[in-house]
C-alpha positions in Angstrom: 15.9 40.9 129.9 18.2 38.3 128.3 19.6 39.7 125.8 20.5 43.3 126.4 22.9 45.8 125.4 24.8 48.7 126.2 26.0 49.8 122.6 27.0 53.6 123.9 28.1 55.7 126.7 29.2 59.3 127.3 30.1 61.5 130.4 27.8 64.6 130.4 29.2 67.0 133.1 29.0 64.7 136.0 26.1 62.2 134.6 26.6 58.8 132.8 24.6 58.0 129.9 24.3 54.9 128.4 22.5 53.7 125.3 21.6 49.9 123.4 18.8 47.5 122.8 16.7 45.2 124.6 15.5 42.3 123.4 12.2 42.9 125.8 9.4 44.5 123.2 12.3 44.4 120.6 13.3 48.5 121.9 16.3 50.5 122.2 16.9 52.3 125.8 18.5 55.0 127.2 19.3 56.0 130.5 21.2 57.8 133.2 23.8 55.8 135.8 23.9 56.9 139.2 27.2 56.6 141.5 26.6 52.9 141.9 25.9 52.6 137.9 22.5 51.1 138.4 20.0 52.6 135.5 17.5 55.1 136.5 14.5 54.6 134.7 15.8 53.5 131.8 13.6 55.2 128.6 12.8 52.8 125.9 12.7 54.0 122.3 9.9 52.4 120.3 10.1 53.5 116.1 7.8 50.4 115.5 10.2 47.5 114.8 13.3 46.1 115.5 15.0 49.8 117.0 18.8 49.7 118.5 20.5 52.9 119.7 23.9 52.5 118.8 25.4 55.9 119.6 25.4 58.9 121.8 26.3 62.8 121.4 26.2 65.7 124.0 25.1 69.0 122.5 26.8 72.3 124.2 23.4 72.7 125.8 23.2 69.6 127.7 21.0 68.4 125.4 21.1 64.4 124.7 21.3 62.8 121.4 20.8 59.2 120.3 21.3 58.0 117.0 20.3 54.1 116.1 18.0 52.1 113.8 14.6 51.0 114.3 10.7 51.5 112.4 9.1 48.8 110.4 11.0 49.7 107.5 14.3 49.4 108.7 15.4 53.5 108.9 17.7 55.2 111.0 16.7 56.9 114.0 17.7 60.4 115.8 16.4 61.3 118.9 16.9 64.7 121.2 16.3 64.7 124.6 17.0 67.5 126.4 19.4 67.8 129.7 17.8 66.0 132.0 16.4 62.9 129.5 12.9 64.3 128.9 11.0 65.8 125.9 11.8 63.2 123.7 12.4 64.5 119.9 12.8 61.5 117.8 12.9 61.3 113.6 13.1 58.2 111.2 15.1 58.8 108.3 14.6 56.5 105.0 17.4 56.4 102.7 17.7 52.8 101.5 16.9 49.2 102.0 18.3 49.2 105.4 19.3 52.1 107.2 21.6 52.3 110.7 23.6 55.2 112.0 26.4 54.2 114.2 27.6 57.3 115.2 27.1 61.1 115.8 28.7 63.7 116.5 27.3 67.4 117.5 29.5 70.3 116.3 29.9 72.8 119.2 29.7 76.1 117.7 26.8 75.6 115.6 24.8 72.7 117.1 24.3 71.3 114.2 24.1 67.2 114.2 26.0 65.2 111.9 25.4 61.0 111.0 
């Protein structure tokens, strides 16, 4: 689209993943780079609003986390995927009149996620 962005990357053993909004359905995307850092099926992440994904986290796993904002009530979003971008696990968190995480950060002993 027009108006797209790449809010996050990270380097997950040899893969790139990158992470932002579209303004094409109004969605957050995520997807995997290959060596010429074209998008491979990028996965769009419909909460039911305006949803960005504005950060990225590796757990020790492999597994994939996203963390952004997004539902009709403005909430912040987590999602898991696991290594290889499937099985989507995604949550909507309400806290407040508007809600965004920014950031994330998996801790490597005990997996746990932190916002």
């Amino acid at each position: 689209g027009q108006n797209d962005f790449a809010n996050a990357i990270i380097a997950v053993g040899s893969r790139i993943i990158v992470a932002g909004s579209t303004s094409s359905g109004n969605n957050g995307f995520v997807a995997s780079l290959d060596q010429n850092l074209n998008a491979n099926n990028p996965i769009p992440l419909n909460f039911g609003g305006n949803d960005s994904a504005y950060a990225l986290a590796a757990g020790s796993d492999g597994s994939i986390f996203v963390a952004g904002s997004g539902g009709a009530g403005n909430n912040f979003a987590v999602v898991r995927f696991n290594s290889d971008l499937a099985n989507p696990v995604q949550q909507l968190y309400n806290v407040g009149a508007i809600d965004e995480a920014y950031s994330i950060v998996v801790h490597p002993v005990t997996g746990r996620v932190y916002l």
